[in-house]
VEXTINU-572552 format. One record per residue: residue in one letter; x, y, z of N, C-alpha, C, O, CB in turn. Coordinates in steps of 0.05 Angstrom, whole numbers. Atoms other than C-alpha are relative to their C-alpha. Glycine has a CB too. Layout:
ATOM code    n_u    n_v    n_w   ca_u   ca_v   ca_w    c_u    c_v    c_w    o_u    o_v    o_w   cb_u   cb_v   cb_w
ATOM    a      X      Y      Z      X      Y      Z      X      Y      Z      X      Y      Z      X      Y      Z
...
//
This chain:
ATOM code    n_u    n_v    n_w   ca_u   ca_v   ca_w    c_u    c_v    c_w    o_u    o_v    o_w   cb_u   cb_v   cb_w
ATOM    x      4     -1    -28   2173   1645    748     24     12     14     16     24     34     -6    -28     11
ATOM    x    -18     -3    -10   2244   1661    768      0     32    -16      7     52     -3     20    -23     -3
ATOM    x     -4    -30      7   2242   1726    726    -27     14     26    -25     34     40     -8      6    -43
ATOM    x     20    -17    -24   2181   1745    774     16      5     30     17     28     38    -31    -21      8
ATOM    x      2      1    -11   2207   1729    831     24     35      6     19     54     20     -2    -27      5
ATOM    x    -17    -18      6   2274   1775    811     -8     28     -9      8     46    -16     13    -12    -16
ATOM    x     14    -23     19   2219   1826    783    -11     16     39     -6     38     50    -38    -18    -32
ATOM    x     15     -8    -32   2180   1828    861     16     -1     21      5     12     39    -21    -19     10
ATOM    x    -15     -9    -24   2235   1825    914     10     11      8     19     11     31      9     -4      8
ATOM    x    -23    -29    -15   2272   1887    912    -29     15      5    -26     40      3     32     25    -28
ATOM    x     12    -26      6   2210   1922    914    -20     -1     32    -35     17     36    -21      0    -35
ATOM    x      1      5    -24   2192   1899    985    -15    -25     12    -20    -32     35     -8     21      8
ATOM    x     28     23    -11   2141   1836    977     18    -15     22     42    -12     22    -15    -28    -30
ATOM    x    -16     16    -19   2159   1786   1042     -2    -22     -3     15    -36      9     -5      3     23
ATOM    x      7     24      9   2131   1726   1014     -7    -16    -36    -30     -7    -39    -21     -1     16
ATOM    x      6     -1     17   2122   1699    943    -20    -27     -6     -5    -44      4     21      6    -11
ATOM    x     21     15     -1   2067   1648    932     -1    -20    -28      2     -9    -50    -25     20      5
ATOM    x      8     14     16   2054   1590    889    -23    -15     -2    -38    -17     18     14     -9     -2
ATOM    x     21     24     -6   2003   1538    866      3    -25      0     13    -35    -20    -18      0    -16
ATOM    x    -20     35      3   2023   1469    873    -32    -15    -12    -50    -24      3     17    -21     46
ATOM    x     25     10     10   1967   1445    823      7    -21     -8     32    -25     -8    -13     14    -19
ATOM    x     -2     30     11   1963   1377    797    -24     -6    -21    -48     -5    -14     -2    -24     27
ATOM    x     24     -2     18   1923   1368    734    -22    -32      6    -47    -35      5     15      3    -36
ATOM    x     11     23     -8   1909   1295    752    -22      3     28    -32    -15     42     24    -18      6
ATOM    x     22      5    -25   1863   1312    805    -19     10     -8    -38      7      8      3     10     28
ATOM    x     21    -12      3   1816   1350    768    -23    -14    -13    -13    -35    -21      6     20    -11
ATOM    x     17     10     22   1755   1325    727      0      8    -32      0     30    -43    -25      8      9
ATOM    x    -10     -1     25   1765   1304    655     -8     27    -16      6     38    -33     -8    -24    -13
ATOM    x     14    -23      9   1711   1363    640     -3     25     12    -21     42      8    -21     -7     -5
ATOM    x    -11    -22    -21   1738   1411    690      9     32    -30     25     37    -48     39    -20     23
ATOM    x    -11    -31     27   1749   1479    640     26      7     11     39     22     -4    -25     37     -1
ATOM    x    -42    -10     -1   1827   1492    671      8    -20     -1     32    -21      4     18     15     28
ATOM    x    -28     24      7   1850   1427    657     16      2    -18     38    -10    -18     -7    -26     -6
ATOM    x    -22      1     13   1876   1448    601     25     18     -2     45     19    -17     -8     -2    -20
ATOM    x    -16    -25     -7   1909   1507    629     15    -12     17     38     -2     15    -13     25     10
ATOM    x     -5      6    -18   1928   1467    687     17    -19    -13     39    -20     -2    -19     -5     16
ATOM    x    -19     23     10   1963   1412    645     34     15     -9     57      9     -3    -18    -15    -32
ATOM    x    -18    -23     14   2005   1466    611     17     31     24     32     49     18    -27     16    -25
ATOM    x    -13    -23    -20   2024   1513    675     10    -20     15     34    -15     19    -19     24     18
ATOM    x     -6     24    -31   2031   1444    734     26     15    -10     29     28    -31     -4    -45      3
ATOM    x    -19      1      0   2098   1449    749     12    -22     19     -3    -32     36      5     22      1
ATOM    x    -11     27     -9   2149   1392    775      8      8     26     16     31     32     23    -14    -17
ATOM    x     -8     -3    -32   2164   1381    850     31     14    -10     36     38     -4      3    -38     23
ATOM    x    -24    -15      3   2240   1393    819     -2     29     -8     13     46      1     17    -13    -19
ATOM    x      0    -33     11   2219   1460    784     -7     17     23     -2     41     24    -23      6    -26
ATOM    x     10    -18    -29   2188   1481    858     29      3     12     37     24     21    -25    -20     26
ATOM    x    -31      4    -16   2259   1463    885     14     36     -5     14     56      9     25    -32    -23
ATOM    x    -17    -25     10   2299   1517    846    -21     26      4    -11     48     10     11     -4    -36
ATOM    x     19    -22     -4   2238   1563    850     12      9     32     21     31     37    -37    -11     -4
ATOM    x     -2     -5    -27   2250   1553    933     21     19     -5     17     42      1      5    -24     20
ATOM    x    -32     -3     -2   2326   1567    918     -2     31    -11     11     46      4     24    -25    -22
ATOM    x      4    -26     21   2312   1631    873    -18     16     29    -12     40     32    -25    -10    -40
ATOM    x      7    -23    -23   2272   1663    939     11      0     21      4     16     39    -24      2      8
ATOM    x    -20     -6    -19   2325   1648    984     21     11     -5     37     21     11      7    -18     11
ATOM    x    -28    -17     17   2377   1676    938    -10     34      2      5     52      5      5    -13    -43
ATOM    x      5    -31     -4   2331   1744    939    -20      4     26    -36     23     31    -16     15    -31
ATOM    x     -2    -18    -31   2318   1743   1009    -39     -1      3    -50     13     20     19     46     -5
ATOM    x     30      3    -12   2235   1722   1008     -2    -24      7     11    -44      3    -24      7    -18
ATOM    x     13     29      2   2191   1675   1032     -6    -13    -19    -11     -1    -40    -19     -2     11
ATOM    x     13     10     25   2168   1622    989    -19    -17     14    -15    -27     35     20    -16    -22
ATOM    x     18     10    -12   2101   1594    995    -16    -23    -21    -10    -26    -44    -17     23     10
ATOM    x     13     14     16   2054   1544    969    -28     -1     -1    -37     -6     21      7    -21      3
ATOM    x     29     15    -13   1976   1532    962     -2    -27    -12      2    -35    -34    -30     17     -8
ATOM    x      8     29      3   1958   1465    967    -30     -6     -6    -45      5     10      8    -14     26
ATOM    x     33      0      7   1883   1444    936     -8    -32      8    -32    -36      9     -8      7    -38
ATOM    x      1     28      2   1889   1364    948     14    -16     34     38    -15     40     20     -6    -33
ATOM    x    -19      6     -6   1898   1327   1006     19    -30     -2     30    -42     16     -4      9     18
ATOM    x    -28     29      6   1943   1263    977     24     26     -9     46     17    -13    -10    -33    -39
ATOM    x    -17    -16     10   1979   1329    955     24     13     18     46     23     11    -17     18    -11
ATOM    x     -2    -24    -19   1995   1364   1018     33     -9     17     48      7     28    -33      3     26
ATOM    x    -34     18     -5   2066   1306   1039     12     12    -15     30     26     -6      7    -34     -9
ATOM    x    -22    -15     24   2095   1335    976     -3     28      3     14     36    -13     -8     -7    -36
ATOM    x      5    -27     -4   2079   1404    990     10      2     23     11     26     29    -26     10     -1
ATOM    x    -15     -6    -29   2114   1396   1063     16    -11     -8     27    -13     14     -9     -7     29
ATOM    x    -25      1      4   2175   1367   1031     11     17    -15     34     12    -23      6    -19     -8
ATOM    x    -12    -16      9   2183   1430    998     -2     30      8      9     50      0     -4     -4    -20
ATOM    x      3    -27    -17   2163   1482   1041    -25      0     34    -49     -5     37    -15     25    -29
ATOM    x     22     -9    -27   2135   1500   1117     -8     22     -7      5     39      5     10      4     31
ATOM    x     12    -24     -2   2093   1558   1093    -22    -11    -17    -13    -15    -40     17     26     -9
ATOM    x     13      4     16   2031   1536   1063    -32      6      2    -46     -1     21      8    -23     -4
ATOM    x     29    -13      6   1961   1570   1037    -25    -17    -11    -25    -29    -33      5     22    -21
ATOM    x     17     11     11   1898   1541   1032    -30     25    -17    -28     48     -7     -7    -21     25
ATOM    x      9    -11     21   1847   1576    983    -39     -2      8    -49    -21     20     14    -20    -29
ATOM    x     29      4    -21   1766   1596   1002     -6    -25    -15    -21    -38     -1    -29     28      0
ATOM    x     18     29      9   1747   1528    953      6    -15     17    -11    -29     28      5    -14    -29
ATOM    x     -5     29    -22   1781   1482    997     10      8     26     30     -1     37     24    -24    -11
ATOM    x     -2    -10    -27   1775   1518   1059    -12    -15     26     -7    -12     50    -11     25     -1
ATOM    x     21     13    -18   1718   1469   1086      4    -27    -12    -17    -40    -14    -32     13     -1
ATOM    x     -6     26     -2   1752   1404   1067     13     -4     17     35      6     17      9    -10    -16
ATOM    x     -3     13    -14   1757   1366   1124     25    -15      1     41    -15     20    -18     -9     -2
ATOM    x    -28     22      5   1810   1313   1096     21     21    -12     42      9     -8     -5    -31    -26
ATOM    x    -17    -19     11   1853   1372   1063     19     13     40     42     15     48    -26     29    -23
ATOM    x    -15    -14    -31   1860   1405   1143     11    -22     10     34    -21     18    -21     15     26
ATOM    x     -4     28    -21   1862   1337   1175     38     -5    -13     59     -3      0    -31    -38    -10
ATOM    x    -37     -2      9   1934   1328   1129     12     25      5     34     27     15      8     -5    -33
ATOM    x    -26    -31    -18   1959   1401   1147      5     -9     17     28    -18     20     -8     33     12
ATOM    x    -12      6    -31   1955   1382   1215     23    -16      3     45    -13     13    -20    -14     18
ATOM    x    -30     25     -9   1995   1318   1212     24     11    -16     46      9     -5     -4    -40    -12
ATOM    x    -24    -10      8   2041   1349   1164     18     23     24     41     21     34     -8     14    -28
ATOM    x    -12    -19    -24   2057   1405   1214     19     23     -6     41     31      1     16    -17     21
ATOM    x    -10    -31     17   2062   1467   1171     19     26     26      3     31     44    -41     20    -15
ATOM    x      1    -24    -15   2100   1529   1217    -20     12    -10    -31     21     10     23     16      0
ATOM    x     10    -25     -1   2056   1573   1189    -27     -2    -32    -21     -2    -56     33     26     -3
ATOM    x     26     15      9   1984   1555   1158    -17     30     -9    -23     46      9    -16    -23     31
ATOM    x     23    -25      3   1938   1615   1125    -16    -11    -25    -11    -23    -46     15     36     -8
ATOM    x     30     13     16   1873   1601   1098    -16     28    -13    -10     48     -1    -25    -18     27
ATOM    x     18    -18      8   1823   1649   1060    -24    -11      2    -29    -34     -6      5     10    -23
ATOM    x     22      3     -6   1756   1655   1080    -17     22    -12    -22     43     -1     -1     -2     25
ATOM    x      9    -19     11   1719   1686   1023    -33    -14     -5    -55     -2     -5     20      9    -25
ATOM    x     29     20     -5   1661   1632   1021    -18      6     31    -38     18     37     11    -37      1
ATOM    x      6      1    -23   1656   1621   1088     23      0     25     45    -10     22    -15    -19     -1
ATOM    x    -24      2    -12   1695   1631   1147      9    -29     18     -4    -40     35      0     23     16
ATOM    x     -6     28    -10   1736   1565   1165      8      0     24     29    -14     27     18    -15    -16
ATOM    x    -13     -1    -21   1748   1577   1234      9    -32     13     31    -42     20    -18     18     17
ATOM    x      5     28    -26   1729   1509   1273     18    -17    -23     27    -34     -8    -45    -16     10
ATOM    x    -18     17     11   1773   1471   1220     38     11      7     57     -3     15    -11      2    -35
ATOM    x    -27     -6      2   1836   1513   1219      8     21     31     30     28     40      5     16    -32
ATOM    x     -8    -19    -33   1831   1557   1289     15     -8     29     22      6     48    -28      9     13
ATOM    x    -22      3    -20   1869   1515   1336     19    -12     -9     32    -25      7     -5    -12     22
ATOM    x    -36      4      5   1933   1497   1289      5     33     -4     27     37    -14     13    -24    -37
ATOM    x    -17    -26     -3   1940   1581   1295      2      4    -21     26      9    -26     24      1     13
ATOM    x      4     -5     28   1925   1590   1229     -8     27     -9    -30     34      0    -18    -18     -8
ATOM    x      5    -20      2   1928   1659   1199    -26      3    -25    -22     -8    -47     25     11     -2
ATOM    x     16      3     18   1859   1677   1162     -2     29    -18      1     50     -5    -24    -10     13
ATOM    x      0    -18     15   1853   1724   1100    -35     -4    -10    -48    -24    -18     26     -4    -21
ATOM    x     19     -8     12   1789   1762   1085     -3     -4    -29     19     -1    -40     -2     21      6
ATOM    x     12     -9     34   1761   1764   1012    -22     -6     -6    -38    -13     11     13    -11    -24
ATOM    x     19      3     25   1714   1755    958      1    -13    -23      9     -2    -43     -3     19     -8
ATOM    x    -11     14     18   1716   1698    916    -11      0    -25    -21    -20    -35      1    -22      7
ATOM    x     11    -18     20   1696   1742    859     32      2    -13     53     -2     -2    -17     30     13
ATOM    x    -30     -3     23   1752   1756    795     -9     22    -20    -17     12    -40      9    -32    -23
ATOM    x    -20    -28    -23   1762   1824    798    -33     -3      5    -50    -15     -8     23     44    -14
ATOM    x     20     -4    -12   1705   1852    855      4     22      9     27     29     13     -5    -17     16
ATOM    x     -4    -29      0   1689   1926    870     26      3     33     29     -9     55    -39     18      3
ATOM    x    -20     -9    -27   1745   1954    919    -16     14     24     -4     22     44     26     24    -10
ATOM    x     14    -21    -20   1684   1994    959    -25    -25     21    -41    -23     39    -21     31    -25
ATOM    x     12     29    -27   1661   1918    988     20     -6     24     15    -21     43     -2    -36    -17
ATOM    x    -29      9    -17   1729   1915   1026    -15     -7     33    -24    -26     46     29     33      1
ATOM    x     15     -2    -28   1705   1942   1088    -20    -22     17    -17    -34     38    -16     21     -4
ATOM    x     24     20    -11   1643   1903   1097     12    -28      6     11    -38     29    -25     -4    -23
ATOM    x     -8     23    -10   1673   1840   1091     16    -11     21     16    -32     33      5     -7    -14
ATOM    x    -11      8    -18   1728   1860   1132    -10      1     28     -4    -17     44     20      9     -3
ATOM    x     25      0    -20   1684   1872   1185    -22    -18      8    -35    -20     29    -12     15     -5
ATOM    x     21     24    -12   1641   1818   1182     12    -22     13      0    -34     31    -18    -13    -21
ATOM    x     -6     31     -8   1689   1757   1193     23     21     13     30     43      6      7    -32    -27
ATOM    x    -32     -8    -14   1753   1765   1246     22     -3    -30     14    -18    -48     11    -32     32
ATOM    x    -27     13     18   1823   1760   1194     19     13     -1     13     37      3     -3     -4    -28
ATOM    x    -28     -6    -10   1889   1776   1201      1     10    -27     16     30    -23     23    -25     11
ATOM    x     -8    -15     23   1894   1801   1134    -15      1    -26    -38     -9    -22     24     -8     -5
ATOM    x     18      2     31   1864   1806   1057     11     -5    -28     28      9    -40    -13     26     -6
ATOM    x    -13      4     30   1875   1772    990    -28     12    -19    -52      7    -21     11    -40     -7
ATOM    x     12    -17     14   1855   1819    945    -12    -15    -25     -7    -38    -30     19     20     -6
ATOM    x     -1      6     33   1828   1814    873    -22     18     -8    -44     10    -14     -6    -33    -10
ATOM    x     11    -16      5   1806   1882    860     14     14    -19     39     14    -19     -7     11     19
ATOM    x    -28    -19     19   1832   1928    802      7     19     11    -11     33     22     -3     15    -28
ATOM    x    -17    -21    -13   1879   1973    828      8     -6     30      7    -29     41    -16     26     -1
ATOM    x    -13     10    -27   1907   1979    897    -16     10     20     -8      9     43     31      9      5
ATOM    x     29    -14    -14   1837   2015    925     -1    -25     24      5    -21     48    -36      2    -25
ATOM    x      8     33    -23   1824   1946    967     19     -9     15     17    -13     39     -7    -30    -16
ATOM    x    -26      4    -29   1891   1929    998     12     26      2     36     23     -3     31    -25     -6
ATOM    x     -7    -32     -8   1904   2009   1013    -21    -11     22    -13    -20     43     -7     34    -25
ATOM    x     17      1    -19   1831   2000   1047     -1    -27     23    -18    -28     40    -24      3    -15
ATOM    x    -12     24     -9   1857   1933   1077     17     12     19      8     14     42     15    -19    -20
ATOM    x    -25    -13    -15   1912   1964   1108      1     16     20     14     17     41     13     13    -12
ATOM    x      7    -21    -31   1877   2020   1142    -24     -3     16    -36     14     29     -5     31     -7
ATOM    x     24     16    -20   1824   1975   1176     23    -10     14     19     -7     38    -25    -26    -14
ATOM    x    -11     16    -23   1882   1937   1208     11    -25    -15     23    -42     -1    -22     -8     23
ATOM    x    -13     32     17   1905   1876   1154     27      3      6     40     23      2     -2     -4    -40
ATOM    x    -36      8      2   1975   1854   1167     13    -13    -17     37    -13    -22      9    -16     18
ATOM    x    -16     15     27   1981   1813   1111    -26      7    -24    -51     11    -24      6    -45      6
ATOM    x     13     -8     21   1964   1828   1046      9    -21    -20     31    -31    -17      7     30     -7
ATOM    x      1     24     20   1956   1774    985    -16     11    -28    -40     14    -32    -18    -28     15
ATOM    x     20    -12     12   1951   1803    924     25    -20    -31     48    -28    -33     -7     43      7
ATOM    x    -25     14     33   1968   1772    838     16     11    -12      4     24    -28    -10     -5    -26
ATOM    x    -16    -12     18   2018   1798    805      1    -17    -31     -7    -39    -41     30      2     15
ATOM    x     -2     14     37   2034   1789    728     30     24     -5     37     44      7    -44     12    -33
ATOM    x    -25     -5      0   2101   1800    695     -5      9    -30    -29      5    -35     21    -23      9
ATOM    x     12     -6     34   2096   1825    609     -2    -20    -10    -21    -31    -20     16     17    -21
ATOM    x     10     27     11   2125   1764    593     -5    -20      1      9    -39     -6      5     -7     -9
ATOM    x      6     28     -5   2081   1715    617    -17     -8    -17    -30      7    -33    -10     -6     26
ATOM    x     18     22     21   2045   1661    580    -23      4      0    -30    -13    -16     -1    -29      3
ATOM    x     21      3     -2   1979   1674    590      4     31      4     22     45     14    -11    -20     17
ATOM    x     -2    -26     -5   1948   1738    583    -14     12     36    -26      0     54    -17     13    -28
ATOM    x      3    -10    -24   1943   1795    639    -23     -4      9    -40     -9     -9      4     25      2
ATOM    x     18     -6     -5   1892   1795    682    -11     33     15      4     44     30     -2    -22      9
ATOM    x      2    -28    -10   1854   1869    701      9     -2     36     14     21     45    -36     11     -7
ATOM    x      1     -4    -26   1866   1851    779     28    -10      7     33    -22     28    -24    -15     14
ATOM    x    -28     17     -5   1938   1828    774     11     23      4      1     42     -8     17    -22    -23
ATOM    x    -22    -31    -13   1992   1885    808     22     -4    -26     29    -23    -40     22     -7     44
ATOM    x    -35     -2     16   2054   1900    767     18     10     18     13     21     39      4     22    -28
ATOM    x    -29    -14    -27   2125   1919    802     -7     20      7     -9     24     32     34      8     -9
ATOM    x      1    -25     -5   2109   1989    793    -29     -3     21    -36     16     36     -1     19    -31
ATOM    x     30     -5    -30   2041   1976    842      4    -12     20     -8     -2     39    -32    -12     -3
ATOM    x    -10      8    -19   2071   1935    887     15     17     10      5     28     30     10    -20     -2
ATOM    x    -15    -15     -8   2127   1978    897    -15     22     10     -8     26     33     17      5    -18
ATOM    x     16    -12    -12   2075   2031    910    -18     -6     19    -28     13     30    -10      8    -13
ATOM    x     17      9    -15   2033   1992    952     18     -6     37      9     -5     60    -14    -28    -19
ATOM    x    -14      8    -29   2099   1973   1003      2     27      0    -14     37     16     30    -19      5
ATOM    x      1    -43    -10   2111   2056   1003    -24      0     10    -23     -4     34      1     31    -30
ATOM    x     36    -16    -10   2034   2074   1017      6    -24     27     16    -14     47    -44     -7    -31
ATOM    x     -2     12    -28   2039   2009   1073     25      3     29     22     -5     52      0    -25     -8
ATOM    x    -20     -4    -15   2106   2029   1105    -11     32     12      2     40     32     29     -4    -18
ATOM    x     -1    -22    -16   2073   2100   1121    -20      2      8    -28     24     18      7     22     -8
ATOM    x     29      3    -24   2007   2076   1152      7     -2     23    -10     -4     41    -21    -24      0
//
């Protein structure tokens, strides 16, 4: 995680994103529990992660999926993402609120969560909660719902290029590093596409 972060910040990303998963919340017969047992990581290992994107100068972020989760996720960061599955839990927003994130962005690839998250000022990201989904749906969707920006998960950079020149301000997209534990996925960026993707967005 720290070689990523050292892999993505010279190359212009502004934020770097995590999952603050907890395997204990899932169901015993859940199919990523056992992936999830084996990736969680410890509130302390989030710590130094924070410290490692203030040392190279990004944001660091979290998504939160749980909310008994979401106290521990605001003692380690005001920046935190909620995800289109738990976009329309009720008790998940109801703890953002009282926690009292600065800066709250939700994806609305299900449905759009406005009336839950639209008066804590919550920034919303377009998508498609599809793994990878054609880059020539972009448009439509961004067009159908209002959103401040788009998390991608298209192969290649076709979808946040076409993101960009509709009007997205924020862009949310996976990266993968060579040597990570798990293999690549086709919709994950590498340095070299990021780095191309802040060039192509710095001259829109």
């Amino acid at each position: 995680h720290r070689l990523g972060i050292q892999a993505f910040a010279p190359v212009g990303v502004n934020t770097i994103k995590f999952q603050y998963t907890r395997a204990h919340r899932l169901h015993k017969d859940d199919p990523q529990l056992e992936w999830f047992e084996r990736a969680e990581l410890s509130d302390w290992e989030f710590r130094a992660l924070r410290q490692t994107c203030k040392d190279w100068s990004v944001g660091f972020m979290l998504t939160v999926y749980h909310p008994g989760d979401v106290a521990a996720v605001r003692e380690l960061t005001d920046y935190v993402k909620v995800g289109s599955g738990e976009a329309h839990s009720e008790a998940l927003a109801n703890a953002i609120q009282v926690a009292h994130f600065r800066r709250v962005v939700v994806s609305n690839g299900i449905r759009p969560p406005h009336d839950l998250y639209r008066h804590m000022g919550a920034q919303q990201l377009a998508c498609i909660s599809r793994y990878p989904h054609p880059s020539d749906l972009v448009p439509a969707r961004l067009l159908e719902t209002f959103s401040d920006g788009w998390s991608d998960h298209c192969v290649g950079l076709d979808g946040c290029m076409t993101a960009i020149a509709l009007g997205a301000r924020i862009i949310e997209k996976h990266v993968c590093i060579p040597t990570q534990s798990r293999p690549i996925a086709p919709y994950e960026a590498t340095v070299e596409d990021m780095r191309t993707l802040r060039h192509w967005a710095n001259q829109d």
